[in-house]
C-alpha positions as a Markdown table, in Angstrom:
| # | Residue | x | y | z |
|---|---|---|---|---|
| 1 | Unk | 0.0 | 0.0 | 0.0 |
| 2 | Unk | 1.6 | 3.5 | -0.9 |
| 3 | Unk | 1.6 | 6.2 | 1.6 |
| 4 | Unk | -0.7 | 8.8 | 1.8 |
| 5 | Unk | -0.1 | 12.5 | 2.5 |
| 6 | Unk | -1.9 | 13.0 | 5.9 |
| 7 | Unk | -2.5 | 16.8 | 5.1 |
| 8 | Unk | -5.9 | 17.5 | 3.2 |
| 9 | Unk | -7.1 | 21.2 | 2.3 |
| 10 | Unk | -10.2 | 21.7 | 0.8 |
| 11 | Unk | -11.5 | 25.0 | -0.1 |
| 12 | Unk | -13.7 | 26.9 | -3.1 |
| 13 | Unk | -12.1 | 26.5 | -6.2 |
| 14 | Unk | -12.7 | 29.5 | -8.3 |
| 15 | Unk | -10.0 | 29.0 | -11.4 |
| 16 | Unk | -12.0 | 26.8 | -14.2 |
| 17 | Unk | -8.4 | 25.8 | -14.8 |
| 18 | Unk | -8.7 | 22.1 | -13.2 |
| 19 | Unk | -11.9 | 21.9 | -15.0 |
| 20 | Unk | -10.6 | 18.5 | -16.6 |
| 21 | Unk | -9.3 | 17.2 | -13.9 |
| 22 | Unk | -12.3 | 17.5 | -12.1 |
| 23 | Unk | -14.5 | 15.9 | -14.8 |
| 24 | Unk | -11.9 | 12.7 | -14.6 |
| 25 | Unk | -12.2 | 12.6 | -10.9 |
| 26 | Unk | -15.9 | 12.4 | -11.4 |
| 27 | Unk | -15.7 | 9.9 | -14.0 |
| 28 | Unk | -13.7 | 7.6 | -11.8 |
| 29 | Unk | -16.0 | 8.2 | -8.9 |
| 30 | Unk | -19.5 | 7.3 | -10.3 |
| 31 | Unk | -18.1 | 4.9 | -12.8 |
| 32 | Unk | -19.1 | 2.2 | -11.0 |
| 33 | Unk | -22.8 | 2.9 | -10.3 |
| 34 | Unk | -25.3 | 0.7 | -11.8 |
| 35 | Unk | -27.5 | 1.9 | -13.4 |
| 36 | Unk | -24.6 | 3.7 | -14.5 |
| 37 | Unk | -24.9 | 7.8 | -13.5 |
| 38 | Unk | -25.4 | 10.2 | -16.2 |
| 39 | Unk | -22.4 | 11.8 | -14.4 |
| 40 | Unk | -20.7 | 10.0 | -17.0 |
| 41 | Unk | -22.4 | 11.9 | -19.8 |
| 42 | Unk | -21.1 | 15.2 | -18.5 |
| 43 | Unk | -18.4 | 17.1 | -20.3 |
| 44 | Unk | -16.0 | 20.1 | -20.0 |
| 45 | Unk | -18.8 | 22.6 | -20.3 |
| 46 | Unk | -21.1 | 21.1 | -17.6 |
| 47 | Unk | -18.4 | 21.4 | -15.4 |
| 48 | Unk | -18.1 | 24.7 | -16.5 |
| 49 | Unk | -21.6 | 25.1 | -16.1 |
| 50 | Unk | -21.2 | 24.3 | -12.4 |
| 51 | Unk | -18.9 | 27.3 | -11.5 |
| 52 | Unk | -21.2 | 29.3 | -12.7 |
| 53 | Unk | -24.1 | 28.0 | -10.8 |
| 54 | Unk | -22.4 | 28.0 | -7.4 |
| 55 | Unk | -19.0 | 27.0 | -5.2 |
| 56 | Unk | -17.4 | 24.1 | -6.8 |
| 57 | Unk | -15.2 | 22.9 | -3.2 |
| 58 | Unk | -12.1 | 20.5 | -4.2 |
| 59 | Unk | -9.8 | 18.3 | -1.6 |
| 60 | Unk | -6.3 | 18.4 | -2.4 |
| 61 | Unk | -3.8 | 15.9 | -0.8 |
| 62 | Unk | 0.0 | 15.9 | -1.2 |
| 63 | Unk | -1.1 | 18.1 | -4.7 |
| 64 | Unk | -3.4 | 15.6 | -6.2 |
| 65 | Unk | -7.0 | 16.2 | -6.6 |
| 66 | Unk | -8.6 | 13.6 | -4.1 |
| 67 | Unk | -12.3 | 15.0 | -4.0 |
| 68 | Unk | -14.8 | 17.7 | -5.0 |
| 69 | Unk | -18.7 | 18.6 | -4.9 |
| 70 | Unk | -20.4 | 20.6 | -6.4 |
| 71 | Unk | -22.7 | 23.6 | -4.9 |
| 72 | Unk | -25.7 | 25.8 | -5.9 |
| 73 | Unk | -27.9 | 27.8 | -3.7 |
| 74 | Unk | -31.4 | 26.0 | -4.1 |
| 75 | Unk | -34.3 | 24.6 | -1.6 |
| 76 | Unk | -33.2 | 27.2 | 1.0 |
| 77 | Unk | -30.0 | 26.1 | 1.3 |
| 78 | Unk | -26.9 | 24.9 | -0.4 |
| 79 | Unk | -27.7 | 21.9 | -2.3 |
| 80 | Unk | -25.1 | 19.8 | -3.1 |
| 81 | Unk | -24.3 | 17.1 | -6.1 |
| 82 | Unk | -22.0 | 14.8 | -7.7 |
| 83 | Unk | -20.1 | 14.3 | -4.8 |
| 84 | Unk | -17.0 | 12.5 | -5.9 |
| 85 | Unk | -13.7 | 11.0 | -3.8 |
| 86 | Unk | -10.9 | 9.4 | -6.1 |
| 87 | Unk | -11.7 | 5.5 | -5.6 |
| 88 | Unk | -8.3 | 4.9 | -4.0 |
| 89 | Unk | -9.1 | 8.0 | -1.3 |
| 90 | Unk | -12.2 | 6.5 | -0.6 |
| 91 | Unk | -12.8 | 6.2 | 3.5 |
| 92 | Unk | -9.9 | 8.5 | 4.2 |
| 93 | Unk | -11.8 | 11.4 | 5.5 |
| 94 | Unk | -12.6 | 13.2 | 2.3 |
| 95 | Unk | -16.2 | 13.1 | 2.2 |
| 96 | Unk | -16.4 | 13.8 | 5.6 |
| 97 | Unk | -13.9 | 17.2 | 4.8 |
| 98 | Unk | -16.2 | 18.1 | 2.0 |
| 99 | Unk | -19.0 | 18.4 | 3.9 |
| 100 | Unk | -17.3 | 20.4 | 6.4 |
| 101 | Unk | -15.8 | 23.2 | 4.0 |
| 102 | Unk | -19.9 | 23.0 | 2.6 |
| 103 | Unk | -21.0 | 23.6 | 5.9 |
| 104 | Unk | -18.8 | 26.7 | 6.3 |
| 105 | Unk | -19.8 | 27.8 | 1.9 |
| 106 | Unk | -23.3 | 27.5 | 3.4 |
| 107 | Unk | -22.8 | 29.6 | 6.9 |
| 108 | Unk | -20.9 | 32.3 | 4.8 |
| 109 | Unk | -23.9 | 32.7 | 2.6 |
| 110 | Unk | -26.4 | 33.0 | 5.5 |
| 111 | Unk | -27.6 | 29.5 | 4.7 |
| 112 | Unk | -29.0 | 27.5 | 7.5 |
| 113 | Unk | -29.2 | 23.9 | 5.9 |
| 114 | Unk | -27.4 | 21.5 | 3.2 |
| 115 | Unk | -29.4 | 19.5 | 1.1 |
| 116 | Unk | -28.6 | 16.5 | -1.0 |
| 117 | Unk | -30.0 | 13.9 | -3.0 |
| 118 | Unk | -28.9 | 10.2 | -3.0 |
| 119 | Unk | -29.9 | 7.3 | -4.7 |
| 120 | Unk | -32.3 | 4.7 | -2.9 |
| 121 | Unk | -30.3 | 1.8 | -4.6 |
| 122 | Unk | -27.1 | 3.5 | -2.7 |
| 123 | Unk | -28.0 | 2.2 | 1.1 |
| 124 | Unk | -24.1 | 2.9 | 2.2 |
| 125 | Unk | -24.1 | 6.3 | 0.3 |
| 126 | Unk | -27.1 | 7.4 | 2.9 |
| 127 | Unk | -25.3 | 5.1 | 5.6 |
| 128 | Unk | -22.8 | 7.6 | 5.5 |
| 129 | Unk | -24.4 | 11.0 | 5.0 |
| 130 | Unk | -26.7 | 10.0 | 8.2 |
| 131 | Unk | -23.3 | 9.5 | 9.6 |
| 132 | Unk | -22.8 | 13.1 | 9.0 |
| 133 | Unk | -25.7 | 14.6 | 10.4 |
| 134 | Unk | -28.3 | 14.2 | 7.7 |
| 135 | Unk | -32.1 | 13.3 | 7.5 |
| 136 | Unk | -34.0 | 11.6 | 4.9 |
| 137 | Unk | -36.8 | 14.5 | 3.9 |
| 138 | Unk | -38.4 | 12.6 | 1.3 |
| 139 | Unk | -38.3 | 10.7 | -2.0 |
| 140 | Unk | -38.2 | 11.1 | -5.6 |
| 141 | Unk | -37.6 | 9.9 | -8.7 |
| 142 | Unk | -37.3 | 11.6 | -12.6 |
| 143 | Unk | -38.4 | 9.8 | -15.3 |
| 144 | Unk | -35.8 | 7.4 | -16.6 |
| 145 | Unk | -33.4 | 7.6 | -13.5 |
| 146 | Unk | -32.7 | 5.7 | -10.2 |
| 147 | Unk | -35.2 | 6.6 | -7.7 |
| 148 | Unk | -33.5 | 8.9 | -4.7 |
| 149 | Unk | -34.0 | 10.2 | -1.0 |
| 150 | Unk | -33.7 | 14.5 | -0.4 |
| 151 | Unk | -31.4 | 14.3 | 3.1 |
| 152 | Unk | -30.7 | 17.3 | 4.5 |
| 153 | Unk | -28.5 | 18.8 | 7.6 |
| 154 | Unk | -29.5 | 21.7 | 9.4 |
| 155 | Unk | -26.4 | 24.0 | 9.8 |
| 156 | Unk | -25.9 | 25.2 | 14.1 |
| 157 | Unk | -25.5 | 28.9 | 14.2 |
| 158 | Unk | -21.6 | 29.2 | 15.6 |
| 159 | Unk | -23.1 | 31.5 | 18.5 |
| 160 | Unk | -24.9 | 28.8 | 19.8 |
């Protein structure tokens, strides 16, 4: 097993620079999925797309890109997708420092909540985002994808 830096930082990325990079990372991570995710129909531009829609938050370890999620202020809160860890990162903390760098996106915006949507057929994915502090809302589906759950997390004001 090779070493792993033991520093993470994870903070807005704002340069459309790593744009490719990004869209690999997200590739590898939902590549898996069955049915498989139309993540893997996105392109350069819908990466694009998401910097212009909201933060786009990225976890860099030892220089590599490790993780990265993507915002948008919606449902009252920021609402995040296409979370993504590299596969070989995965349960090394980088989920778990995405959410927290959300958390402080959303608290600088004046949002009170983060809000998510995960696939029913995912039971670990929700496994681990109840881990984190999130409740299943309610359920959904759109026509001709996996049927999902809306969690969300209430954000504590820091004064309390």
């Amino acid at each position: 097993m090779s070493a792993y830096p033991s520093v993470i930082t994870v903070a807005r990325y704002a340069d459309i620079e790593r744009r490719g990079e990004i869209l690999v990372l997200v590739h590898q991570a939902f590549a898996a999925l069955s049915p498989p995710s139309g993540a893997l129909n996105e392109t350069i531009d819908d990466v694009a797309a998401r910097f212009a829609s909201g933060p786009v938050l990225i976890a860099v370890a030892g220089g590599e890109l490790v993780g990265s999620v993507y915002g948008a202020v919606k449902y009252g809160g920021l609402y995040l997708t296409r979370m993504a860890v590299r596969p070989d990162w995965q349960k090394r903390g980088i989920g778990r420092a995405l959410l927290t760098a959300a958390e402080g996106e959303a608290r600088s915006r004046g949002l009170r909540k983060l809000t998510l949507r995960v696939r029913v057929n995912l039971p670990e994915n929700r496994a681990f985002f109840e881990r984190a502090g999130f409740t299943v809302m309610g359920q959904g589906q759109d026509p001709g994808r996996p049927a999902y759950e809306v969690m969300e997390s209430p954000i504590a004001d820091p004064a309390s």
